[in-house]
N, C-alpha and C positions, 0 to 999 in steps of 0.2 A: 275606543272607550276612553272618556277622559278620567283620570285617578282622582282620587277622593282623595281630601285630607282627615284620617281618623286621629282624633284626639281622646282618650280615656278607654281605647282595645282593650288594652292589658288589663285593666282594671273589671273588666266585664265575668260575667264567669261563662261556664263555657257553650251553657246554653244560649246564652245573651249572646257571646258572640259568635254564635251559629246562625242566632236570627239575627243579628244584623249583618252578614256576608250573605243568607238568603236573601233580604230585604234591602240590601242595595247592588247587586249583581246579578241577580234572577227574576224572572218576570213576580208580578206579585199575587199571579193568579193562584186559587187555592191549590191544585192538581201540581201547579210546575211548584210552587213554595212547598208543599208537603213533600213532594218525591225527590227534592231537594234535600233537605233532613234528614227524610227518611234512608236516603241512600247515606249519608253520613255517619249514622249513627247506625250502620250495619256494620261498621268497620270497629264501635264500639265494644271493648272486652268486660264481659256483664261481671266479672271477677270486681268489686269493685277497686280492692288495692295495689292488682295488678294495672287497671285500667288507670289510677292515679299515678302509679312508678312512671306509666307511658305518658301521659298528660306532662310529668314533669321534666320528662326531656328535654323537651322543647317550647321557648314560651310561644304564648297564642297558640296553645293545640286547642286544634275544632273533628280533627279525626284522628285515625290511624290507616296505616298502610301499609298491606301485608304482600309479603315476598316471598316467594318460595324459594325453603332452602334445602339443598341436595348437596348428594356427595357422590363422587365420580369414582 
């Protein structure tokens, strides 16, 4: 896969730059581009200012990624 030069990511918000990492990485058929997304944004926390605290971690957040935590 040859890398892309992106200019103006950051600047996107965060649905823009979910469709364009769909739309330049994944086929552009509707089935593979929806389940693409769709799986993305199941990692999304519907809380909304929970889900912002998380968004502002790290820039260019397009998901979240969940880890189970235990104790021995």
């Amino acid at each position: 896969m040859q890398e892309k030069i992106v200019q103006g990511f950051s600047k996107l918000s965060k649905e823009e730059k979910v469709d364009w990492v769909v739309k330049n990485y994944f086929s552009s058929s509707g089935d593979t581009a929806s389940g693409v997304k769709e799986e993305l944004r199941k990692f999304w926390i519907s809380e909304e200012g929970l889900q912002r605290t998380f968004d502002n971690f790290s820039e260019n957040t397009i998901s979240n990624f969940n880890l189970p935590f235990g104790v021995a």
